[in-house]
Structure formats: structure tokens, C-alpha cells
Biopython code that builds the backbone (N, CA, C, O; Angstrom):
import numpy as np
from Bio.PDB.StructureBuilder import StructureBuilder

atoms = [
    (1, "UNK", "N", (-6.305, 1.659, -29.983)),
    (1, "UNK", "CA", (-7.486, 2.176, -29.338)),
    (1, "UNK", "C", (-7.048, 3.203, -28.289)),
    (1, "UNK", "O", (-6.182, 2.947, -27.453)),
    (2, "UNK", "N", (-7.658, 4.328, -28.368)),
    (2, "UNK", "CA", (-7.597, 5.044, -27.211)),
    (2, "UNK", "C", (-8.642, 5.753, -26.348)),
    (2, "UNK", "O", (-9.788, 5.969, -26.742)),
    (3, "UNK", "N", (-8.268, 6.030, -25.392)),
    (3, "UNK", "CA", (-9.658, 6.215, -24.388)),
    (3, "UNK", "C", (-9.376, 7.746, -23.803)),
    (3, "UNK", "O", (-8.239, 8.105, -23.497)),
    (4, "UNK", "N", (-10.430, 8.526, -23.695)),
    (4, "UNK", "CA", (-9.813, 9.515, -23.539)),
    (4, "UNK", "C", (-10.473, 9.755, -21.687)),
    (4, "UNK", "O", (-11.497, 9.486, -21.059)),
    (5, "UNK", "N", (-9.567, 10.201, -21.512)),
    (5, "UNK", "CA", (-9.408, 10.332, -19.837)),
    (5, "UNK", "C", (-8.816, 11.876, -18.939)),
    (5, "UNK", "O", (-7.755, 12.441, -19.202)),
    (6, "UNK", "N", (-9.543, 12.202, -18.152)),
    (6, "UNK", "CA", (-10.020, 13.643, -17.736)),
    (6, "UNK", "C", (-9.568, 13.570, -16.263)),
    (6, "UNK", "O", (-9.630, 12.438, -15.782)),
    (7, "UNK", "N", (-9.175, 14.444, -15.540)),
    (7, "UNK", "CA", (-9.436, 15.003, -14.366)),
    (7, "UNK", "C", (-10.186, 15.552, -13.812)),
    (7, "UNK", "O", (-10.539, 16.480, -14.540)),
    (8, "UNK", "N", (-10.628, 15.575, -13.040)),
    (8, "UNK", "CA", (-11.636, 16.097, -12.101)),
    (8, "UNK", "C", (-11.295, 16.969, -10.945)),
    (8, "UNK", "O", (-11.043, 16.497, -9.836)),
    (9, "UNK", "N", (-11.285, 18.743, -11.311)),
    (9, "UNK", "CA", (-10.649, 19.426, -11.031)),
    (9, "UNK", "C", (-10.807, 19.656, -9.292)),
    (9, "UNK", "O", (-10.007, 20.011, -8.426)),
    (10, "UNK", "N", (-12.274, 19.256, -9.274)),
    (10, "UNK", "CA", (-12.949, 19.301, -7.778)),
    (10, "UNK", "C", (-11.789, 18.244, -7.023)),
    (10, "UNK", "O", (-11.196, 18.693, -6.042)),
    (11, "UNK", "N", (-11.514, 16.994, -7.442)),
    (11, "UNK", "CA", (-10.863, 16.527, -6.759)),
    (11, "UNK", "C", (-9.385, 15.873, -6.813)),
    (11, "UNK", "O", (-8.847, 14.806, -6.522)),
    (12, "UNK", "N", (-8.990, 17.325, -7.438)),
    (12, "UNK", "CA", (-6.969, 17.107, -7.032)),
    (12, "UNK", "C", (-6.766, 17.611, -5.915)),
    (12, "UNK", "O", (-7.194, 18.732, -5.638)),
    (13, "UNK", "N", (-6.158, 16.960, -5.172)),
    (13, "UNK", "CA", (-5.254, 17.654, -4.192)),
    (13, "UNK", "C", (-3.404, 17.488, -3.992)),
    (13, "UNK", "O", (-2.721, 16.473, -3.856)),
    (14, "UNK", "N", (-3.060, 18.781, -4.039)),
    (14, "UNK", "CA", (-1.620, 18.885, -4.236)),
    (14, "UNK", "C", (-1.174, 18.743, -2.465)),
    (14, "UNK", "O", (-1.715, 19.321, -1.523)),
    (15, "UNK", "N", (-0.295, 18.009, -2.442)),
    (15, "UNK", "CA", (0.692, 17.897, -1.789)),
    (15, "UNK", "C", (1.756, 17.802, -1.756)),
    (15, "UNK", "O", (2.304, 17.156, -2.649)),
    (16, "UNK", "N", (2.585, 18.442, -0.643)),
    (16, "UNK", "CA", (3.699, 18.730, -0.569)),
    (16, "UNK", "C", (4.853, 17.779, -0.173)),
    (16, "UNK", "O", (5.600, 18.322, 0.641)),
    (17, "UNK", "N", (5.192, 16.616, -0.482)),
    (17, "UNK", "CA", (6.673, 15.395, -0.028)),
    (17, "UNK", "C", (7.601, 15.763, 1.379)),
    (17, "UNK", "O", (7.905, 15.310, 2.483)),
    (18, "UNK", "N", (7.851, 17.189, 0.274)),
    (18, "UNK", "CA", (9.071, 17.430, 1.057)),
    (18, "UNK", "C", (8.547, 18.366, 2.823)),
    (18, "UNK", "O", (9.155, 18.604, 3.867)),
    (19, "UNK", "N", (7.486, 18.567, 2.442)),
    (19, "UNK", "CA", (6.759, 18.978, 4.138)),
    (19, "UNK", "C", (6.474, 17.365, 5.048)),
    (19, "UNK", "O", (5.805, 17.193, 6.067)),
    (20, "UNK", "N", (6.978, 16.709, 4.523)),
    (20, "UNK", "CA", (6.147, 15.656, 5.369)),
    (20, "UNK", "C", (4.751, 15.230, 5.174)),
    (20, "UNK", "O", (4.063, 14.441, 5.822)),
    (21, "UNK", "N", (4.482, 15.973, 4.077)),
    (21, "UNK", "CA", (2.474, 15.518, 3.612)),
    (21, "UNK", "C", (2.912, 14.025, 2.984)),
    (21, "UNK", "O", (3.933, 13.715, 2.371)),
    (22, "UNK", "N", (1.807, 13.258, 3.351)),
    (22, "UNK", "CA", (2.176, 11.667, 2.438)),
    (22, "UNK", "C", (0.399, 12.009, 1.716)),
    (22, "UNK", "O", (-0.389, 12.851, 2.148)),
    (23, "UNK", "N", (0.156, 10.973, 0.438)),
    (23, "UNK", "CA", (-1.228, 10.974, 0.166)),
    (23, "UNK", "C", (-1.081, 9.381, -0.131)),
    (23, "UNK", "O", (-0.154, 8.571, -0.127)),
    (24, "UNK", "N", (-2.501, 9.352, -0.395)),
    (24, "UNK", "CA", (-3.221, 7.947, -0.164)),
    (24, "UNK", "C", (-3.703, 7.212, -1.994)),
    (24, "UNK", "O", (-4.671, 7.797, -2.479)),
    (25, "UNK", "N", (-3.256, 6.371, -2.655)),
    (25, "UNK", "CA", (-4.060, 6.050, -3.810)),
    (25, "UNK", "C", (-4.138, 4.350, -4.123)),
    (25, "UNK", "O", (-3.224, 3.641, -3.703)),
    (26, "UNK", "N", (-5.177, 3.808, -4.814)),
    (26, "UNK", "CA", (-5.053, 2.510, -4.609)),
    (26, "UNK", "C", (-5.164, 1.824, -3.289)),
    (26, "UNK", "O", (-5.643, 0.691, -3.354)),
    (27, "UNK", "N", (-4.861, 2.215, -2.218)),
    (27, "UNK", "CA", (-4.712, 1.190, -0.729)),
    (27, "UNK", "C", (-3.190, 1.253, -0.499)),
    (27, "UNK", "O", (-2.609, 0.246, -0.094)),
    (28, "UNK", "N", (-2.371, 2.652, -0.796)),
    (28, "UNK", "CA", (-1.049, 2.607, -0.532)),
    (28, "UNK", "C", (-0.741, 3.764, -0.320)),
    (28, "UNK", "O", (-1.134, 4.631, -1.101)),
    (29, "UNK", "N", (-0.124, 4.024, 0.555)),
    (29, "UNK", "CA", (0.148, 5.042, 1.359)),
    (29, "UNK", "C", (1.672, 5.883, 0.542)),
    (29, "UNK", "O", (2.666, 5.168, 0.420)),
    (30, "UNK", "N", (1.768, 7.581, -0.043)),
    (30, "UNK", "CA", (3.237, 7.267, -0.148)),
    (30, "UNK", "C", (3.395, 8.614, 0.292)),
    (30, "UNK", "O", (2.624, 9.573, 0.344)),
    (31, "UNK", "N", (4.925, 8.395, 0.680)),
    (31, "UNK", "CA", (5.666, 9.187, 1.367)),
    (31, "UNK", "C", (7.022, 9.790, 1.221)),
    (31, "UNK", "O", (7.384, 9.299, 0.152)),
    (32, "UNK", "N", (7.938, 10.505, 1.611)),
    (32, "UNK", "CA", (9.166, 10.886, 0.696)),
    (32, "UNK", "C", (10.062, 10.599, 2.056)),
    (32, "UNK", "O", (10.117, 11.437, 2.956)),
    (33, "UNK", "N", (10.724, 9.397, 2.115)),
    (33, "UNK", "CA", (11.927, 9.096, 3.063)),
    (33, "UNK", "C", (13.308, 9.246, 2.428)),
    (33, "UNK", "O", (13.407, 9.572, 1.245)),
    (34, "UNK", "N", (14.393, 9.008, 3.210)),
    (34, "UNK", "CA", (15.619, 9.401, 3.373)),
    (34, "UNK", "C", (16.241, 7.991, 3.167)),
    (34, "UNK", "O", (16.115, 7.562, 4.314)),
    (35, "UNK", "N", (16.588, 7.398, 2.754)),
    (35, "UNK", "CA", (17.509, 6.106, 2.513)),
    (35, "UNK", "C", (18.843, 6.284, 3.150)),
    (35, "UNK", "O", (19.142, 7.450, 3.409)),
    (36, "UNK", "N", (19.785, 5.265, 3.481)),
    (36, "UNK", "CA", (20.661, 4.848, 4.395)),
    (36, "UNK", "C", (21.803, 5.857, 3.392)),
    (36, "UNK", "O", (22.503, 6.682, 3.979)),
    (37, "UNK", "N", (21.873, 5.750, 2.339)),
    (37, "UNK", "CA", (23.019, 6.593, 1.332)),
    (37, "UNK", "C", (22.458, 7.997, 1.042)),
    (37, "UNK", "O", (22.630, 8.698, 0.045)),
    (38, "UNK", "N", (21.613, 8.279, 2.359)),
    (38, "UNK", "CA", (20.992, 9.702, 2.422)),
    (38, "UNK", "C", (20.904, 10.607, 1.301)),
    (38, "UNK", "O", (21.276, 11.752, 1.043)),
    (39, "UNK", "N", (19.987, 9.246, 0.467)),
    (39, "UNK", "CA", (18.743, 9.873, -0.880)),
    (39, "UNK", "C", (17.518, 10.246, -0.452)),
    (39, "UNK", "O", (17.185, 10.147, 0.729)),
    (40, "UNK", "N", (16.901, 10.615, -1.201)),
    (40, "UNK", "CA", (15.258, 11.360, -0.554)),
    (40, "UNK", "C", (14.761, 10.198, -2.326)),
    (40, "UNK", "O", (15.321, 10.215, -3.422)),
    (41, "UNK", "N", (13.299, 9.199, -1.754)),
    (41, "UNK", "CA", (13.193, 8.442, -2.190)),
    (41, "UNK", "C", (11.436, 8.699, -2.176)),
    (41, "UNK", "O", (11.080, 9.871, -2.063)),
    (42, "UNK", "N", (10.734, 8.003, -2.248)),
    (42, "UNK", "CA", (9.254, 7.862, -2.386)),
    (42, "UNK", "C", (9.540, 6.258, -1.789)),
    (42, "UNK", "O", (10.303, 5.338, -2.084)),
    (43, "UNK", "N", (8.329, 6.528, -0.650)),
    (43, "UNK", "CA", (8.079, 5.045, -0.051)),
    (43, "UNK", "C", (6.278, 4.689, 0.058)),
    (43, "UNK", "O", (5.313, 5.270, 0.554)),
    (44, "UNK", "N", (6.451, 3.669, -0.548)),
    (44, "UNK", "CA", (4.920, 3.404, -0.809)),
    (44, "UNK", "C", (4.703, 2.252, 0.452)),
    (44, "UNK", "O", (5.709, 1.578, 0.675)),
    (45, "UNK", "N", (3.685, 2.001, 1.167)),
    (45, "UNK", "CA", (3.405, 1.159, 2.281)),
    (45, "UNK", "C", (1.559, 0.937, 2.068)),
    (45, "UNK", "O", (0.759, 1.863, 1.934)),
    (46, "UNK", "N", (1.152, -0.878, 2.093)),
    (46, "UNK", "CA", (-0.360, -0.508, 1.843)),
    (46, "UNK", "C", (-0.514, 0.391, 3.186)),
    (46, "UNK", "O", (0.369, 0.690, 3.991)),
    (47, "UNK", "N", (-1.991, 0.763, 3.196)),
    (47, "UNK", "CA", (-2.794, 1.160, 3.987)),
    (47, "UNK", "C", (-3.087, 0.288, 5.229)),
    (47, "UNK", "O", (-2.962, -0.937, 5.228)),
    (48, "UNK", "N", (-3.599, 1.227, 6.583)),
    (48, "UNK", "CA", (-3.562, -0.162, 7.418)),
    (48, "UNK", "C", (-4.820, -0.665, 7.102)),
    (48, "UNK", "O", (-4.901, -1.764, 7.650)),
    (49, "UNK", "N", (-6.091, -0.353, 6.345)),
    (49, "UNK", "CA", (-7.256, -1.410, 6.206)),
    (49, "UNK", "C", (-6.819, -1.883, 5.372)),
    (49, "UNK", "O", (-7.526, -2.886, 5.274)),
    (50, "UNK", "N", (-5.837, -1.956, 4.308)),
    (50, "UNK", "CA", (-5.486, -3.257, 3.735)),
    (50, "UNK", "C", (-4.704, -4.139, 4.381)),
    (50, "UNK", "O", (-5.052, -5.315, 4.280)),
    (51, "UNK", "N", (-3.519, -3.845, 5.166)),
    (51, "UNK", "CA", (-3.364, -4.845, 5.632)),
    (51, "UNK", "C", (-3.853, -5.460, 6.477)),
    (51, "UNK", "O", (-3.846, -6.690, 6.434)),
    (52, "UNK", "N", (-4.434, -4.748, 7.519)),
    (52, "UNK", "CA", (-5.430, -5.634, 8.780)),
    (52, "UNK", "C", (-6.512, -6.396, 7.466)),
    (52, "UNK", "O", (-6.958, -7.428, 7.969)),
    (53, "UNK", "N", (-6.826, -6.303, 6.626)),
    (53, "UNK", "CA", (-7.901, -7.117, 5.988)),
    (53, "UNK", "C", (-6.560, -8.567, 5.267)),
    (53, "UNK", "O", (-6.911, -9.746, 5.292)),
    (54, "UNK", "N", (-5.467, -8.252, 4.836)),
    (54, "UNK", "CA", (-4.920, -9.139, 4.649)),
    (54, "UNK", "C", (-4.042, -9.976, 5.476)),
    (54, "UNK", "O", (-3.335, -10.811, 4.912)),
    (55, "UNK", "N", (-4.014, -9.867, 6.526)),
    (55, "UNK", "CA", (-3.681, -10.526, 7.983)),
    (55, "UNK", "C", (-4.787, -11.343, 8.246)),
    (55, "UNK", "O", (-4.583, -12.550, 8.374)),
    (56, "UNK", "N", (-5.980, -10.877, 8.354)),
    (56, "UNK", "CA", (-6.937, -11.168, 8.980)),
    (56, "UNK", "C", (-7.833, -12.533, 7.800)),
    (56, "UNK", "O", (-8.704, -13.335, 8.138)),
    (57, "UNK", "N", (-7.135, -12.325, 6.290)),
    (57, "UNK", "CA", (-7.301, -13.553, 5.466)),
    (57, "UNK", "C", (-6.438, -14.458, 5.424)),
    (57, "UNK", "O", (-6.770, -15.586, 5.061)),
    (58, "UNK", "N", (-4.961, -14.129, 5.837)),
    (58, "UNK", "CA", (-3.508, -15.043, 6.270)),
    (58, "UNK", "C", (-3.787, -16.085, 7.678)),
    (58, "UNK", "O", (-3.508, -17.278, 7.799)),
    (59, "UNK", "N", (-4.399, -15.208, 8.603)),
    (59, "UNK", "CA", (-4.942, -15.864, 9.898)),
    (59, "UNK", "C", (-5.802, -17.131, 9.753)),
    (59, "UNK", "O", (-5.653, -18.256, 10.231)),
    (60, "UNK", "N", (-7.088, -16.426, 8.659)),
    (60, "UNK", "CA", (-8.153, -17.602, 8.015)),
    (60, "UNK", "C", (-7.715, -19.216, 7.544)),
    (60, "UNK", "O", (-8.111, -20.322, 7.911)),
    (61, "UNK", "N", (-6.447, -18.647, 6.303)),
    (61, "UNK", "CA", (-6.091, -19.493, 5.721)),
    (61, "UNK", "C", (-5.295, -20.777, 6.345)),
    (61, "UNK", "O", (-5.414, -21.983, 6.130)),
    (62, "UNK", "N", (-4.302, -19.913, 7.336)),
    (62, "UNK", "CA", (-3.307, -20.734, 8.563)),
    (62, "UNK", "C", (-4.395, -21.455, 9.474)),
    (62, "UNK", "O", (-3.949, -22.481, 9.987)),
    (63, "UNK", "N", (-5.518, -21.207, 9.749)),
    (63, "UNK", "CA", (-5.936, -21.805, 10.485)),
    (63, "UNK", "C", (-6.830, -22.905, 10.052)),
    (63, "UNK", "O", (-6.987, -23.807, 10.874)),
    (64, "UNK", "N", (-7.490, -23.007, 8.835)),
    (64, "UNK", "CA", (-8.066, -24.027, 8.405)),
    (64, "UNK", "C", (-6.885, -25.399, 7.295)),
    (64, "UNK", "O", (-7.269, -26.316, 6.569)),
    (65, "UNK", "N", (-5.927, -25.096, 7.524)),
    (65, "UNK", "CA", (-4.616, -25.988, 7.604)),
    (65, "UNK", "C", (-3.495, -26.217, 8.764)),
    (65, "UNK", "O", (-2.315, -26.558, 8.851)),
    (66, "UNK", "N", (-4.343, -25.910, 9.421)),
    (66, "UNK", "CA", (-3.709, -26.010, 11.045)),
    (66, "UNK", "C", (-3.127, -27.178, 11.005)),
    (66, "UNK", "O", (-1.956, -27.207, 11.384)),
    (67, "UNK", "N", (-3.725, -28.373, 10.572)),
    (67, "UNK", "CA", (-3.481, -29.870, 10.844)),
    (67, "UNK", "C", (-2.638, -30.250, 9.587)),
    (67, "UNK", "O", (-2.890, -31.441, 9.399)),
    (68, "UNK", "N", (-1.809, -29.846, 8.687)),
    (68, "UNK", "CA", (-1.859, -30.052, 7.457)),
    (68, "UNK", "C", (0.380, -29.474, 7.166)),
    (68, "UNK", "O", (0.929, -28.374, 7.100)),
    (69, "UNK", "N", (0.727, -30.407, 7.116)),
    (69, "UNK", "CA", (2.422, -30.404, 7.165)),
    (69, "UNK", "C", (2.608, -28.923, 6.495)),
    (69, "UNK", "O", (1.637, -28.577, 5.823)),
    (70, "UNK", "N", (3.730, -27.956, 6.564)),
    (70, "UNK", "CA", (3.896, -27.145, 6.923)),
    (70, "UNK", "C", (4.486, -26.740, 4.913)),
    (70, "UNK", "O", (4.434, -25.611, 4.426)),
    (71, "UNK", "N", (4.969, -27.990, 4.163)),
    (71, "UNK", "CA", (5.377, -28.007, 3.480)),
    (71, "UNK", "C", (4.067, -28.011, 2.227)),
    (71, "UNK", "O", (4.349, -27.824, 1.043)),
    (72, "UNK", "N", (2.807, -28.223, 2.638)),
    (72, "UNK", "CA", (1.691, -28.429, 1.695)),
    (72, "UNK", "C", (1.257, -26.628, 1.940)),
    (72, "UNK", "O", (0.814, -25.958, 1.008)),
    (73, "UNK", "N", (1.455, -26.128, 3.169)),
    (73, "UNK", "CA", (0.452, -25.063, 3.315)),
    (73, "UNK", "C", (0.984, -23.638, 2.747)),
    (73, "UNK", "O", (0.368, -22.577, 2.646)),
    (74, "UNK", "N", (2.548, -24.005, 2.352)),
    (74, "UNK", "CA", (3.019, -23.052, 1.660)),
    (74, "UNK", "C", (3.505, -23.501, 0.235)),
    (74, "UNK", "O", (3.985, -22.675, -0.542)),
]
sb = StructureBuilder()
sb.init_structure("model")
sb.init_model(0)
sb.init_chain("A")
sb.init_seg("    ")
for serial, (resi, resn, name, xyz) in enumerate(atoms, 1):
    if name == "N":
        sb.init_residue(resn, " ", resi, " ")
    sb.init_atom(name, np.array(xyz, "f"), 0.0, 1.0, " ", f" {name:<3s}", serial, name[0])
structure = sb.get_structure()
């Protein structure tokens, strides 16, 4: 089966890595860093409304097993 699938010219936007432009897709941020064996790499990081939304469900969860051995809650 195949599906046929299009771009939408109104909304590409090109960016540049190696200027320091990062772009945004999914809830992940990416970017072109330098690694310790001074490679130039792509670094993906979520977004901060994803993670403040997934902190803020980690917080939920820790706290309604507050009372509950440490070994059940993980």
C-alpha cells in the first residue's frame, strides 16, 4: 500500500545548522553541536512544554505513591 504524500510549499522553512539556527518538529528541538572528539553532530532535546508537561506528570505520579516503598513505585 502506498500513500501518497506532499509538501506544502507555504510552509517549509530552510534553515541553516551550521549558523546556529536550530528548528522545532514533533516536541524536539534540533540543533548542530560539537562533540568531545570535535565532530559536528545533530542534537535533538524535547521542547521545554514537553518537558515541563512531563515533570509536572512525574511530580503527579511521585506524589500519589508518596506512602508506597520505593521499590513498588518504580
Amino acid at each position: 500500500m502506498r500513500i501518497n504524500v506532499g509538501l506544502n510549499e507555504e510552509k517549509i522553512k530552510t534553515v541553516d545548522l551550521k549558523n546556529g539556527e536550530t528548528f522545532s518538529f514533533l516536541d524536539f528541538d534540533f540543533m548542530l553541536v560539537k562533540t568531545k572528539q570535535c565532530k559536528t553532530e545533530i542534537q535533538k532535546m524535547p521542547r521545554m512544554r514537553a518537558r515541563t508537561y512531563l515533570l509536572k506528570r512525574l511530580k503527579e505520579i511521585f506524589r500519589k505513591f508518596i506512602s508506597q516503598p520505593v521499590d513498588m513505585v518504580i
